[in-house]
N, C-alpha and C positions, 0 to 999 in steps of 0.2 A: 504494500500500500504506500502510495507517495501522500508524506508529508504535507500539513501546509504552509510548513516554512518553506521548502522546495515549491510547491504548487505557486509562492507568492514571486521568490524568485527567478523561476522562469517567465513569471510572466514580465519582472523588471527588463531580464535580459530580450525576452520580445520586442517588449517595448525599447530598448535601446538598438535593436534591430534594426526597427521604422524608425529611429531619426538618420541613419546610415543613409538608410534607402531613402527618406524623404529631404535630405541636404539639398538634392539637386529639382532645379523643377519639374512639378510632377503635372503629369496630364490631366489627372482628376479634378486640380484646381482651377477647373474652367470658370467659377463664376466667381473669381479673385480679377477678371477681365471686367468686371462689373464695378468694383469698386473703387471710392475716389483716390487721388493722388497719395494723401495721408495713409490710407489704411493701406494701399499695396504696398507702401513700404515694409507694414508692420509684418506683411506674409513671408515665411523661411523660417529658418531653424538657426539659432544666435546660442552664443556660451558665455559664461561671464564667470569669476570669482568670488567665491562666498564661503569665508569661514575653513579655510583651506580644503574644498570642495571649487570643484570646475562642475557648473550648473551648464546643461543644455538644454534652450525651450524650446519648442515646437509649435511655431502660429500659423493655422491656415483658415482656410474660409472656402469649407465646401456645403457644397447643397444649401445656402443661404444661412449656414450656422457659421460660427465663430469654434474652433477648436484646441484647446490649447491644452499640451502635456509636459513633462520634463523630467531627466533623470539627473543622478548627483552621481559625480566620479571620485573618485579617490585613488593617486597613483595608478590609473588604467582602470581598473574596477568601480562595477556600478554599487554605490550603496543608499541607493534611496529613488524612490519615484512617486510623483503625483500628475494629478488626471485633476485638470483645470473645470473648477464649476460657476456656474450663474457667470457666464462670460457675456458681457456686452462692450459694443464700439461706440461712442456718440463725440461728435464735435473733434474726432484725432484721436481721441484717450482710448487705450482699452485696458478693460479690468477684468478682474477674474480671482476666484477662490482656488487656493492651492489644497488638493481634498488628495493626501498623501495614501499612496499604495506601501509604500517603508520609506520611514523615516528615518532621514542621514542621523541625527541626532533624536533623541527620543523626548529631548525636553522643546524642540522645534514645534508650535500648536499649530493644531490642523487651523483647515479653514481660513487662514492667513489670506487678504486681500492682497493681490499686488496690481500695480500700473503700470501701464508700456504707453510710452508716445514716445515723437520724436523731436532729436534735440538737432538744431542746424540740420546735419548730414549722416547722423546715425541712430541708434535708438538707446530709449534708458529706460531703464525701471527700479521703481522701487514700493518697497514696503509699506503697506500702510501700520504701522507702528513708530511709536517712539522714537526721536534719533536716528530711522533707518535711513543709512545713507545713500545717495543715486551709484545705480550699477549699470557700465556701458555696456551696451550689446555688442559682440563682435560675430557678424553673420559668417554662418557658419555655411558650405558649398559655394557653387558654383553662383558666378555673377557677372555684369559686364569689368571689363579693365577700365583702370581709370584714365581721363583725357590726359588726365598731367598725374607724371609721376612725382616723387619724393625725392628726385635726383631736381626733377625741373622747376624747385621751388627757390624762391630769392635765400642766400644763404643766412642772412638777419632771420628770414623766416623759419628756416628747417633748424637754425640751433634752436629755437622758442619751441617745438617740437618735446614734452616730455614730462615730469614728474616734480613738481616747484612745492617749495613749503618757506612760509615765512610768520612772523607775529604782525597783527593790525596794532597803530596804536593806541589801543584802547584795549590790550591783550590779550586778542582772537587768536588762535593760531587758525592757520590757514594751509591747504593742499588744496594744489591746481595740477589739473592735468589738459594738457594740451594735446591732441592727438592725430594726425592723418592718416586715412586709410582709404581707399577706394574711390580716391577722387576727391574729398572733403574733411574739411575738419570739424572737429568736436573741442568743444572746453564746457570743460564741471569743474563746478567749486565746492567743497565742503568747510564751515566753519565750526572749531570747535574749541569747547572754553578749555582753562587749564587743569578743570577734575575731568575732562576728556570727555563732556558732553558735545552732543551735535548742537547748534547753536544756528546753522542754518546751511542750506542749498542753493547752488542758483549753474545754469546754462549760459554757454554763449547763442547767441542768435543772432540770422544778417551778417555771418561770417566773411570776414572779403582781404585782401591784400590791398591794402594801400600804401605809397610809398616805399616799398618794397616794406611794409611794419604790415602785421595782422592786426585788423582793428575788429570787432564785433558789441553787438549790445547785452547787455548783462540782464535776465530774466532770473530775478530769484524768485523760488517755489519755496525760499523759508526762509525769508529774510533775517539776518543776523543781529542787523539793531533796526528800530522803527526811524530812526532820525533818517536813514543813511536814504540817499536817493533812490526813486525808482526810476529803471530801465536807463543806466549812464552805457555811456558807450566808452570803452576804453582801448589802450593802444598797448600792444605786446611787444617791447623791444627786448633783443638778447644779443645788445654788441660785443659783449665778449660768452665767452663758453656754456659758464656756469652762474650766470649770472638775468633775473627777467626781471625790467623794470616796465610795471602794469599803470599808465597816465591815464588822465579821465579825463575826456572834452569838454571845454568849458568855455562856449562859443567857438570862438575861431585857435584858442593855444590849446595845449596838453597842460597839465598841472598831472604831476606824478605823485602814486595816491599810493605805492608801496614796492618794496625789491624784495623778490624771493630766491630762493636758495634750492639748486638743482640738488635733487635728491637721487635719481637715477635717468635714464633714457627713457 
């Protein structure tokens, strides 16, 4: 007689079967033809980092439903899977309860809400809990190549390119990630106090190279103090290596609003 510990694990390993096979685009997803700009982005199969697990989701949109699943890796192996419920799409956002088949961790609660939209040029999601921080999607199969590579980027631009941490002065610590990939860039900002609370989030949006400097507008989704401006637009300079000094336009100059410190690539 098999197990229902085995019974439940084959069926993780199934299911991580179909994200294999569903990476690449699939036929069935005919009526993802139907849908607007925003949400065909959201459709394919993305991985991201969580709690030293590599999470891969699975969003598609067949037969006029929304379907989302996802397993947890660890070291190559699957340890944990959920089967996405009450999924709806409205206005870009899509949300969804994560209703676990095994749990990576046992004190992780079911029924966990998560959001998926998109930031600039990639997607992100996060938690609806506490201090949960934004997690980038990195799509996972096959896609178009991008117009412009990461070689043919201004080089003030490709050092700004990576993993910044610095203090606000009113002391926030702060982690910026700046990123390209598939043609586009992504910035997320996390702010957090010094008992290591989250403290707040925010997106770049309206990404663009100007004067060979990356400028975009800052959209926070959890603002870190109520004084601080909504939607500045700021300019990303990184004239030497390790070094990103982030100015905010104010009319027609820059006034530089803080310098972070490269923490990796």
């Amino acid at each position: 007689m098999v197990s229902v510990h085995t019974q439940r694990w084959a069926f993780v390993l199934l299911l991580a079967g179909v994200f294999v096979w569903s990476s690449a685009p699939a036929a069935q997803d005919k009526e993802a033809g139907e849908l607007d700009a925003t949400a065909k982005k959201l459709v394919g199969a993305f991985q991201f980092k969580v709690d030293g697990f590599v999470a891969v989701y699975s969003i598609h949109f067949e037969n006029d439903k929304w379907k989302v699943s996802g397993v947890f890796k660890e070291k190559m192996k699957d340890v944990g899977a959920f089967e996405g419920t009450d999924v709806e799409y409205k206005d870009g956002v899509l949300t969804f309860k994560q209703k676990y088949i095994v749990k990576p961790r046992p004190t992780w609660p079911d029924n966990e809400k998560f959001t998926v939209r998109i930031a600039g040029d990639s997607v992100i999601g996060v938690a609806d809990k506490k201090d949960a921080p934004l997690r980038t999607f990195q799509r996972v199969g096959a896609d178009e190549s991008p117009k412009t590579t990461k070689s043919d980027l201004p080089p003030e631009v490709k050092r700004a390119i990576g993993y910044w941490t610095g203090e606000t002065s009113d002391g926030l610590k702060i982690f910026y990630h700046i990123d390209y990939a598939k043609g586009g860039f992504t910035v997320v900002a996390n702010w957090y106090t010094k008992a290591g609370k989250l403290q707040g989030s925010a997106i770049g949006q309206d990404i663009a190279i100007q004067d060979d400097r990356l400028t975009y507008k800052v959209k926070y989704l959890k603002k870190p103090r109520s004084t601080w401006p909504e939607n500045p637009t700021l300019r990303a300079e990184c004239l030497v290596e390790n070094s990103l000094t982030l100015s905010r336009q104010e009319g027609k100059r820059w006034v530089t609003a803080i310098t972070l410190i490269r923490t990796k690539k």
